[in-house]
N, C-alpha and C positions, 0 to 999 in steps of 0.2 A: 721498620717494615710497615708502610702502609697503605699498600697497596692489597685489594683483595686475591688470595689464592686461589687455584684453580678450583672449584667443587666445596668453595669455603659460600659459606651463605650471603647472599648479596647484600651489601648496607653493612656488613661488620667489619669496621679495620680494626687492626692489632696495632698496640703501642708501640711507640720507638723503643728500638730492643737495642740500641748500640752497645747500651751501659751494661754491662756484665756484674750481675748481683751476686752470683757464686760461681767459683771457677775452684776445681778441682784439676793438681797436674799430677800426674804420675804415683796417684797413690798408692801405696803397696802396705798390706795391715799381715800380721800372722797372729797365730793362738800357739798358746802353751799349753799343754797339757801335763795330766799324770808323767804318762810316757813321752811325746814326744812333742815338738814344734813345728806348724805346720802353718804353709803359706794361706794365705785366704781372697785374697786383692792381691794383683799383680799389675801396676802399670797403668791404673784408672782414671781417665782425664774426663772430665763433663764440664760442663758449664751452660750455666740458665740468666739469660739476660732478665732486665729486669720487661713486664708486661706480656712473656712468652712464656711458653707450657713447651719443658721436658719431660720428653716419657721414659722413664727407663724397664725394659724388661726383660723377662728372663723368667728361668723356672725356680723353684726352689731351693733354694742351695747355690744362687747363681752370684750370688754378691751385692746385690739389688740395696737390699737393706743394709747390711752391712757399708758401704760405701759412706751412705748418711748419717747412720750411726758416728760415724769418723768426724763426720763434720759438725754434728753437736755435743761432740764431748759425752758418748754412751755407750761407749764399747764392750761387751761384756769381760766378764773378767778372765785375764790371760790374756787377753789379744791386745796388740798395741801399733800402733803405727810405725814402721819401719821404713819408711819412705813416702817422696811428695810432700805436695803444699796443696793449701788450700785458704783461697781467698773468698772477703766476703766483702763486696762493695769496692772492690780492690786495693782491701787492708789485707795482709799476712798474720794469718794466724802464728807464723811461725816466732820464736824468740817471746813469746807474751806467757808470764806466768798466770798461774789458777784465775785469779780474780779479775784481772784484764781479760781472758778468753772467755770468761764465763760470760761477763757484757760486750763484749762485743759479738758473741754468737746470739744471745736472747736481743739484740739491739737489729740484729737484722734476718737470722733465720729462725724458723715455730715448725715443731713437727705433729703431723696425728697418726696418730694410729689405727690399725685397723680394726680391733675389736674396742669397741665404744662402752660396750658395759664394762671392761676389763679396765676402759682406760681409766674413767672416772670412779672416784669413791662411792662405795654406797654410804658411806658414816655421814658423809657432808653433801645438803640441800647443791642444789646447780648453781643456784646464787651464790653461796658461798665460794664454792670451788672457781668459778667468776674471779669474785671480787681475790681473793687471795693472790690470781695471776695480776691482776691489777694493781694493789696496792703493793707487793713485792717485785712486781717486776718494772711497773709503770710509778712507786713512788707516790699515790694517789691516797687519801686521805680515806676514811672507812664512807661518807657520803658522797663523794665525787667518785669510789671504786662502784657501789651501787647503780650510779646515775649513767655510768659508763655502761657498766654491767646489763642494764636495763638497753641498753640502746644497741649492745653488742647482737642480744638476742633476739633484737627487731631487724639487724642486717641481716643475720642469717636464718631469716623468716621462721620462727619460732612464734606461733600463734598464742594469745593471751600472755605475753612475757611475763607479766608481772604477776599474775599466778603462780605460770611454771619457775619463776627465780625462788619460788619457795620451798618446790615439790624435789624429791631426791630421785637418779639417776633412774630405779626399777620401776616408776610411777610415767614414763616416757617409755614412748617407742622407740622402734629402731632406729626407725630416718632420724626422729629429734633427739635422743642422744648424738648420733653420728655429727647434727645441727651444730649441738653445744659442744662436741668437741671440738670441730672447724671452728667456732666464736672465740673458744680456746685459744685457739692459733692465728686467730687474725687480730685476738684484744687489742694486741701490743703496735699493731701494723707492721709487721714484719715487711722486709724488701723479698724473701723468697719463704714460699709456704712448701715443705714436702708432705706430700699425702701418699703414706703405704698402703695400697691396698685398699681406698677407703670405701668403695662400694662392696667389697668381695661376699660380706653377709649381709647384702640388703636384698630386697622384691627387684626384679626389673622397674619397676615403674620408680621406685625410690631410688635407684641408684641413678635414675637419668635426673629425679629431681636433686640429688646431691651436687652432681657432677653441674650439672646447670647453673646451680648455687657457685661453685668455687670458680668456673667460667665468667660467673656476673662479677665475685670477688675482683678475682683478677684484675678485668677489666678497669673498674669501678676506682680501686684499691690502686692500682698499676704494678703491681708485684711479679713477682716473675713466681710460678708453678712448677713441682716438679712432682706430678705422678709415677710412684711406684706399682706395677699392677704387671699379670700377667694376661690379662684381658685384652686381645686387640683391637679387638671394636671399641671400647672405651678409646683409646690410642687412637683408632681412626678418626675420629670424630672431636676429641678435642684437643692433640698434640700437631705442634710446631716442626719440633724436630724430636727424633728415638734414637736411645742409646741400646741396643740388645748386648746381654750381658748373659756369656757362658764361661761355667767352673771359673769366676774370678776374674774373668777379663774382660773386656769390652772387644767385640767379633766384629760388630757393624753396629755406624753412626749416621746418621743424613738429614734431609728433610722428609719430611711426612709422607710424600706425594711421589717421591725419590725411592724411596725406601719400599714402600706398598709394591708400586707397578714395577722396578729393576731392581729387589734384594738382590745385592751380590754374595753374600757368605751363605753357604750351604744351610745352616741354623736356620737363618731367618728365613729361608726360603720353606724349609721345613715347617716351621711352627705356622706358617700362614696354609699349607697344605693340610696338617692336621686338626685344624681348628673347623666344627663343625659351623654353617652358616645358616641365618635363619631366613634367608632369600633363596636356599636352592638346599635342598638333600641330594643324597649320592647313596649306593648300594655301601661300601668300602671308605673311611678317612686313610689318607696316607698316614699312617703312623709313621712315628721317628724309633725305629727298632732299640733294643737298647734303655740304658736306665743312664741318667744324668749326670758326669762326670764332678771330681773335686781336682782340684786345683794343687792339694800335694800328689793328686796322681798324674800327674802330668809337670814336671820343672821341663823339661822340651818338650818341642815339637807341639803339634796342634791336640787342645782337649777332646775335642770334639770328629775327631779322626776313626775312632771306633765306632760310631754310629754315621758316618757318611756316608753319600752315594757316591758324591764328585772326586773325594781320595784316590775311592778303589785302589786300596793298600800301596800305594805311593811312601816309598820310602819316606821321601823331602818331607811329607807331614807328619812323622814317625817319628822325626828328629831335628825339623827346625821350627822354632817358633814363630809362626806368621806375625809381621807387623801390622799396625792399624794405618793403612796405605789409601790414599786418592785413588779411586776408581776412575777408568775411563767406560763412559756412558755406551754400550753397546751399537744407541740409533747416532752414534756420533762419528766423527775425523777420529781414528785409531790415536792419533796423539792430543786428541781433546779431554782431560782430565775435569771432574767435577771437582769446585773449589769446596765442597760443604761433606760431598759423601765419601766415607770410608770403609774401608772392609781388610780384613784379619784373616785373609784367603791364599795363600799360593795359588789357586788356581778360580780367583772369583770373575774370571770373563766367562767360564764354561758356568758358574750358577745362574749368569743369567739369561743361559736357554732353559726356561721353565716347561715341566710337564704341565696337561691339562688338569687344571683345580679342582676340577669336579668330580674327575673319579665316576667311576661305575653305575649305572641307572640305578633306583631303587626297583626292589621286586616290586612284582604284581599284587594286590592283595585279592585272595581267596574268596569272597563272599559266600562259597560255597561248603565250606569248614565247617564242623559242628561246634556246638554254642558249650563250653568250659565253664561257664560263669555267667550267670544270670543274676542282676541287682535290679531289683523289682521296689520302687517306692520306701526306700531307705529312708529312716530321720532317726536322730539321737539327739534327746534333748538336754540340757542340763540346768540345775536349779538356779537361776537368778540371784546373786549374792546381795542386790541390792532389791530392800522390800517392795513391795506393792506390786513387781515387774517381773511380767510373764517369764517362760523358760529360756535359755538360749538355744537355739535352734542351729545348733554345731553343723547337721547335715540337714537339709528339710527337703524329702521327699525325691532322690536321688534313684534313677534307670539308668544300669548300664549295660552292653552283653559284651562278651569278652570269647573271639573262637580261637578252636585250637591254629599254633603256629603262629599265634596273631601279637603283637606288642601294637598295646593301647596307652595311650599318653593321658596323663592328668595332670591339667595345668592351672595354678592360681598363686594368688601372693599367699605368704603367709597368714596364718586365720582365715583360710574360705574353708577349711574343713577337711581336705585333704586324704592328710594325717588319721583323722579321727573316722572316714569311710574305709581307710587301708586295715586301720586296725579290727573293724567290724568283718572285714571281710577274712580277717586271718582269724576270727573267732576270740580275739583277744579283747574284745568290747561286746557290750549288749545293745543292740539297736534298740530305740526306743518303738518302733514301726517297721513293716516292710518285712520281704524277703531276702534270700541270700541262698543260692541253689547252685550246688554246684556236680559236675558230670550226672543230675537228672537228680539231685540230694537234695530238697530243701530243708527251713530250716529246723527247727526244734530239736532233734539229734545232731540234725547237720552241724552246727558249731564242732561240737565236740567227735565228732568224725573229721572233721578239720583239721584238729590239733592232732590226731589220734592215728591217723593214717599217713600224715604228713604228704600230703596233696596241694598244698600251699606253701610254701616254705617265702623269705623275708631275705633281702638283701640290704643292709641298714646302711646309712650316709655316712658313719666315721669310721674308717677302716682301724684307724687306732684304738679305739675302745669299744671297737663292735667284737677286737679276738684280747682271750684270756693269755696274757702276759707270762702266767707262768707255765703255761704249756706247750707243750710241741705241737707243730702243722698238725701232723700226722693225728695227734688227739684232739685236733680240734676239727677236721677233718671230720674225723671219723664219731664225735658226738649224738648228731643225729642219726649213725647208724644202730648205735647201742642201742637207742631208746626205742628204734624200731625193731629191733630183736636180733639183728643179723650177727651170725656167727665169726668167731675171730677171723677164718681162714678168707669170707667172704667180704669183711670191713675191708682186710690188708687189702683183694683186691680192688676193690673199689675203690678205697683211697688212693693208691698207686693211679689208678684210672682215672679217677678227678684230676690229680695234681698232674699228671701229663696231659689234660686237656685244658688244663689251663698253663699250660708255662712253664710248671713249676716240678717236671720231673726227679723226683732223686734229693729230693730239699725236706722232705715230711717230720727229717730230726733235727730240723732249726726251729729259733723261737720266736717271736713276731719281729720284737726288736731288733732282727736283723735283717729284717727286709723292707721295700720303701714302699711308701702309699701306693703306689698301684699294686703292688704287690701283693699288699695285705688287701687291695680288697678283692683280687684274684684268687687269695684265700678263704674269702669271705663267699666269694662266690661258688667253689670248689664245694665248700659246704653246705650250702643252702641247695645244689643241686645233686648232693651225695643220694638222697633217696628216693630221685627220681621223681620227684615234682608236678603235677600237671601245667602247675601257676605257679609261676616266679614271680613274686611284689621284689618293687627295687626302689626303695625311698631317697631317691638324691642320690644315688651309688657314684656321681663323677662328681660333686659337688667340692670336692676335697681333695681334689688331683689336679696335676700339674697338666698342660697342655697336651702334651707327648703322650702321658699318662692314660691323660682319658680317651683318646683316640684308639690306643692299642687295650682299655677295657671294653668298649663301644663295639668296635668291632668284634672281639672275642665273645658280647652278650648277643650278637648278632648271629655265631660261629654256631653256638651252645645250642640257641631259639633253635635252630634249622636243624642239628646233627641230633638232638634230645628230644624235636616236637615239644619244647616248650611255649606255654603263651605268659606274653609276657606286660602286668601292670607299670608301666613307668610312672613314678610319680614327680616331676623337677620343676624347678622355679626356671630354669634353663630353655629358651623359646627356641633356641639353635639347635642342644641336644635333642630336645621330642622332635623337630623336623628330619631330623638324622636320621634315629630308630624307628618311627613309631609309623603305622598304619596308619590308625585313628587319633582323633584326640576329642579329650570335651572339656572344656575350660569352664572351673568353679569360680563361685563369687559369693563369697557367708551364706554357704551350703548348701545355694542350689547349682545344677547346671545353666549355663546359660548359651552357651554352643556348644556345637558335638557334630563332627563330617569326618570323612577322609582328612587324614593331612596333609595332602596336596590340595583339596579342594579348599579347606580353612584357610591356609596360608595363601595362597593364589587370592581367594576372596572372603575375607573377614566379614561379619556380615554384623557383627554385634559390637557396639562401642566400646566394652570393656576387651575383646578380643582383640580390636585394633589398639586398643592404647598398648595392650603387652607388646603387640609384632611392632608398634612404629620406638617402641622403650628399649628393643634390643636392638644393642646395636650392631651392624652390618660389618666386617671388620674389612674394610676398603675407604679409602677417607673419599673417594669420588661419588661414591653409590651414596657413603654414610651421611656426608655432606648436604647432599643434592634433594636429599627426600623432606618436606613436612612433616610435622609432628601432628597427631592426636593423643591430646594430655587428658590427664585425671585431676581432681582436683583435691587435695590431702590425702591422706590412709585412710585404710580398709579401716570398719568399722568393728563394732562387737558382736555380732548376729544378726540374722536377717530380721527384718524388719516385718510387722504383724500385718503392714500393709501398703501395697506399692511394688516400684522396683528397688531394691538394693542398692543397687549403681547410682538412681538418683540424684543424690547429694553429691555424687562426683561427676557426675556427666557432662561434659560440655555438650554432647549431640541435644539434649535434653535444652541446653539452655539454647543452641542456635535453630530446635523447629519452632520452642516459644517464639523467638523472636521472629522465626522468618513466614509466620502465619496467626494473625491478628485475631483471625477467628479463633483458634483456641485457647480453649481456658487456664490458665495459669495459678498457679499458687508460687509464694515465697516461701524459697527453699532453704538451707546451711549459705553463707555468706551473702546472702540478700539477692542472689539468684532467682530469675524468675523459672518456673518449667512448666511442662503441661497436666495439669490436674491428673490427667491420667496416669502419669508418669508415678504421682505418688501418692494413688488412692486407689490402685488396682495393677496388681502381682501379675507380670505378664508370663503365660505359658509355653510351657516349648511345647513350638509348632516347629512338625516339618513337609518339605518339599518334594518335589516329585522325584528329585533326587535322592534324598533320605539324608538333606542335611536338615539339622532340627537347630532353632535360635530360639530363644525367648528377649522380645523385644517389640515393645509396643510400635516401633516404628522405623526398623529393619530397611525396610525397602531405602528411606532419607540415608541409614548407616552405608550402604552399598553405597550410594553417590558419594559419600563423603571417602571412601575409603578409595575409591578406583582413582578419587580426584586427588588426594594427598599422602597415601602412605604406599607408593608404588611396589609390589612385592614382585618378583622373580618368579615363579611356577616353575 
C-alpha cells in the first residue's frame, strides 16, 4: 500500500504490506481452573503485514492480551491452546518442539508491556538488562552487546545514552523507561512488535512522544506493529486496520477509515458513542448499559446481546452465534460487499444507521453561585535534597475559586503539583504560604474543621485499593458515617440511600472482590458522598476504567453534582474527560497556574503554548479530524520545580524558539539543547493576566500563541 489515505498526513507512504508477518487462524485458548474449564478465545484470526499497524481493541476481559500472549509462548498457567495456527513470516508454528518455537518466535516477534517499571528489573542497570537481550538472544559478544546496546538507546531517543546505560530503571522517567523497554523489543529487529497498552500510564504529551517513536520504528525498521489499547484516539491516529474484540471473539474487523465513519456491529458503534472527546463536550456520554461479558457465559448465540440496542431481545441473537461476515457498505449497490470489512452482526445493516454523537448540550454555567472554596496564594515548598539549592517549589503561589454546583477541572502532566494542592486543600498537607477558606472558613482552624466536619471528602484513582478487601460495601459505606457520629438506625439509611443512587441497590453485603472497576469506584463514590459533602476532590476517578465504564461513572458524577448540590474539583491527565465534566478549568505547569477560562472558552482558544501542546497531544478519536490537524510539541519532560526565574515552559517551548527567530530585534539567550529564546522568556516569571473576559494566561507572549493556535491545532467549540 502506497499510496496516501484519506486524512493520513501528506508526504507519508506506508510500506509494502503484501508480506504477512503474523497471521493468527482460528485460535481458540481455555483456562483450567480449581473448579472448572472455561473457554477464553474463540475463533480469533488477525493478521499484521509486515510495515502496517494493527489495532486491536476491546475492554478488559476482551481477549486482547490474551491472543498474543498465545503467540509468544506466555500463557498463564491453566490455559492452553485448543485450537488454530498461528504463523510467523509464514512458518507454522505448528508441529515445532520447545526449542524450535522458542527461536523462531524471538527471531521474528518482541512484546512490551504496559507497565515499564514492573517490566524491567530494579537489581540490573538498563545497560545490562540491554545487553543480556543481546548477547542471549542476538549471540553477540559482551563488547559488540554494549556497542549495540549503546546505539539501541540512540534509536529510541534516550538522551545522554551512555550515562543512562549505567543508571537503574527508578533513576529514569516514565516516558524513558517506556523508551528502554521499546529498545527492548526492537534490539533484536523483530518483523512484528506488539505494544499492550504502551501509552496507558503516561502524560498526554509523552504518550504522543511514544506513539511517534514506534510510528518512526516502524517506518524506519519496516516491521509490521500491533497496538493493544483501549484508547481510540490513539487508534485513530496511528492504525492501518482494527480488530474489536468482545468476551473472546473478534465482533468487527476493517480499515481504519471503514471502521470510524460505518461501524457495522453494535459494540463498536457503542464504544465510539461513549468515549468522551476533546474537540466537543455533550451534557450526557452514551453509556453501554451493562457490565462486560465472559466468553464461558455465552457458548451460543451473541455476547454482547444483553447490553444491545440493535437486538431488542431478538431471539436469533439469544441463540445463534454471529459469524465474522463481509459487510455490504450502506452508501453502496445492496450487492456490493467490502473485501477488507467484517462484522459478527445478524443484523449489522441497521448499526449503521447511527444516532447523533454528540449527545445533549452542556449546561449553562452559573457565574452567579456562591464561592465554596477560595485558594488565595497557595505555595508548599519542600527541602532540596541536593545542597546548595534552593527549595522545591511543589505549588508556587496558586488562586483558585470553586462555586457551589460548579465542577472545576485541573489539568497537568504529572509533577506540576496537582496532587500536592488537592491534598492542601483536603487539610492533609500544610501549605507553606497562602490561604484556603472554605464556605466563609479560613484557615488556621479551618484545616482541621476540614477534616472534622467532613465538608471535603476525596474520591481516589484506584477503585482497587482505594476499598478495604475485607469488608462489606455496606461497612465501607458507611465508614465515614461512624466517624461523624451518626446513629445506627440513620447509617442503615443512608447507606441503603447511597448504594441506590449509585447503582448499586440491595449489594451492601458483598465484598469488593466481587464487583468490577466501575463498580468499585461507584462504591468509592457512594462513600465519599455518604456525609453530604459541600466539595467532592476526584483525583483521576476514570483513570482505571474501561471505556463503557467511565462513561456510565461520568455521567452518574454528573447525576450526584446536580441532585446533591455538590461542586466538584476534577483533577485528570485526561483532556477529553475535563471537556466532558467540567465548567472551568486552569492548567498547571511545576506549580504555577498558567491558564484558567471557562472550558469552552480554553478549548475553543488555547491561548498558552503549554495549553495547546496538551489539546494538540490528545488525541481526537476520528482518524479524519485526528489525521488532518498539526501538532504543537514540547520539547522533553516536565522538569523538577519551578524555576527561581523565568518561565517554566521555557526549555520546552517551541513558541519561545519560533518568536526568537521570527523577530531579530529581540534579545536572546541559549537555552537546554542550544535553542535560542527571548531573554525574557528566561529571566522574568510571566503573571497571570486576565481579559475582559476573565480569561487569565501567564505568557509573556500570548497574543503570537493565539496565531499559532487558530493556525494549526484546529479545535471544535
Amino acid at each position: 500500500m502506497t499510496a496516501t489515505a484519506p486524512g493520513q498526513p501528506q508526504g507519508e507512504q506506508r510500506a509494502d504490506t503484501t508480506a504477512l508477518a503474523l497471521e493468527i487462524r482460528n485460535l481458540a485458548v481455555e483456562i483450567t481452573g480449581d473448579v472448572s474449564t472455561d473457554p477464553v478465545l474463540d475463533s480469533v484470526s488477525l493478521r499484521c503485514a509486515a510495515g502496517s499497524t494493527l489495532a486491536v481493541v476491546g475492554e478488559s476481559g476482551s481477549g486482547k492480551t490474551m491472543s498474543f500472549l498465545a503467540v509468544m509462548g506466555l500463557l498463564p498457567k491453566g490455559a492452553r491452546v485448543t485450537d488454530g495456527e498461528i504463523l510467523l513470516n509464514g512458518r507454522s508454528l505448528d508441529g515445532l518442539d520447545r526449542k524450535a518455537r522458542k527461536a523462531l518466535v524471538n527471531e521474528n516477534v518482541a512484546m512490551i508491556f504496559q507497565d515499564a517499571l514492573a517490566g524491567l528489573s530494579p537489581a540490573f542497570t538498563v545497560g545490562q538488562q540491554l545487553t543480556d537481550v543481546l548477547r542471549y538472544g542476538a549471540g553477540l559478544d559482551k563488547a559488540a552487546a554494549k556497542k549495540r546496546a549503546l546505539e539501541v538507546l540512540d534509536l529510541v531517543r534516550i538522551p545522554n545514552a551512555a550515562r543512562r546505560f549505567g543508571q537503574y530503571p527508578h533513576e529514569l522517567s516514565g516516558g524513558q523507561r517506556q523508551r528502554v523497554m521499546i529498545g527492548m523489543g526492537v534490539a533484536l529487529q523483530p518483523k512484528v512488535l506488539v505494544a499492550d497498552e504502551p501509552t496507558t500510564a503516561l502524560d498526554v504529551t509523552l504518550q504522543e512522544q511514544v506513539m511517534e517513536l514506534l510510528e518512526q520504528l516502524r517506518r524506519d525498521l519496516g516491521m509490521g506493529l500491533v497496538i493493544i489499547t483501549h484508547d481510540l484516539g490513539v487508534v485513530s491516529r496511528y492504525a492501518d486496520e482494527v480488530a474489536v474484540m468482545y468476551a473472546g471473539r473478534i465482533v468487527e474487523q476493517g480499515p481504519i477509515h471503514d471502521l470510524f465513519a460505518e461501524p457495522r456491529h453494535p459494540y463498536t458503534a457503542a464504544l465510539q458513542q461513549a468515549i468522551p472527546r476533546p474537540d466537543r463536550g455533550s451534557g450526557t456520554l452514551m453509556a453501554i448499559p451493562g457490565q462486560p461479558a465472559r466468553l464461558a457465559e455465552f457458548p451460543t448465540g451473541c455476547a454482547f446481546a444483553p447490553r444491545c440496542t440493535v437486538a431488542g431481545g431478538r431471539a436469533r441473537c439469544a441463540t445463534d452465534t454471529p459469524a465474522l461476515e463481509l459487510v455490504t457498505k450502506a452508501d453502496a449497490v445492496a450487492s456490493v460487499a467490502s473485501t477488507a470489512h467484517l462484522a459478527a452482526c445478524h443484523f449489522s445493516a441497521e448499526t449503521a444507521i447511527r444516532p447523533d454523537d454528540a449527545g445533549p448540550p452542556k449546561r449553562m454555567l452559573d457565574d452567579s453561585a456562591p464561592e465554596v472554596l477560595v485558594v488565595d496564594g497557595l505555595t508548599k515548598h519542600f527541602r532540596n535534597p541536593e545542597r546548595g539549592k534552593g527549595p522545591i517549589k511543589a505549588v508556587d503561589g496558586v488562586s483558585i475559586t470553586l462555586r457551589k454546583g460548579e465542577t472545576f477541572g485541573l489539568v497537568g502532566e504529572s509533577g506540576c503539583g496537582k496532587s500536592t494542592l488537592s491534598r492542601m486543600i483536603l487539610g492533609l498537607a500544610e501549605p507553606t504560604s497562602g490561604t484556603i477558606t472554605v464556605d466563609g472558613v479560613a484557615d488556621g482552624a479551618g484545616s482541621k474543621k476540614r477534616l472534622s466536619d467532613h465538608s471535603i471528602q476525596i474520591v481516589f484513582q484506584d477503585p482497587y485499593a482505594s476499598l478495604d478487601p475485607r469488608k462489606r460495601v455496606d461497612k465501607i459505606v458507611g465508614e465515614p458515617l461512624v466517624a461523624a457520629g451518626f446513629s445506627k438506625a440513620d447509617r442503615v439509611a443512608r447507606i441503603d440511600e447511597m448504594l441506590d443512587r449509585v447503582g448499586l441497590a440491595g449489594r451492601g453485603d458483598r465484598f469488593p472482590h466481587q464487583f468490577s472497576g466501575g463498580q468499585r469506584q461507584r462504591i468509592g463514590i457512594a462513600r465519599a458522598v455518604s456525609t453530604r459533602p459541600r466539595i467532592l476532590v476526584m483525583d483521576e476517578p476514570v483513570s482505571a476504567l474501561d471505556v463503557s465504564m467511565q462513561a456510565q461513572v461520568l455521567n452518574m458524577m454528573n447525576e450526584l453534582r446536580d441532585e446533591l448540590g455538590l461542586s466538584l474539583l476534577l483533577i485528570s491527565l485526561d483532556l477529553s474527560v475535563i471537556r466532558q465534566v467540567t465548567d472551568r478549568v486552569a492548567v498547571m505547569y511545576l506549580g504555577r497556574i498558567v491558564e484558567h477560562g471557562t472550558t469552552e472558552a480554553l478549548y475553543a482558544n488555547p491561548r498558552h503554548p503549554y495549553t495547546q501542546a496538551l489539546l494538540s497531544a490528545a488525541p481526537i478519536p476520528d482518524p479524519v479530524a485526528e489525521r488532518g490537524r498539526e501538532r504543537v510539541s514540547l520539547v522533553g519532560e516536565i522538569g523538577g520545580g519551578a524555576p527561581e526565574a523565568g518561565c517554566a515552559l521555557a526549555p520546552r517551548c517551541q513558541q519561545a524558539v519560533a518568536v526568537a527567530a521570527a523577530d531579530p530585534s529581540i534579545a536572546t539567550v541559549t537555552a537546554e539543547h542550544g535553542r535560542a529564546i527571548p531573554r525574557r522568556c528566561s529571566e522574568s516569571m510571566p503573571h497571570l493576566l486576565t481579559d475582559t473576559s476573565g480569561h487569565q494566561v501567564a505568557c509573556h507572549f500570548s497574543e503570537v500563541a493565539v496565531s499559532i493556535s487558530q493556525s494549526s491545532v484546529p479545535v471544535t467549540a
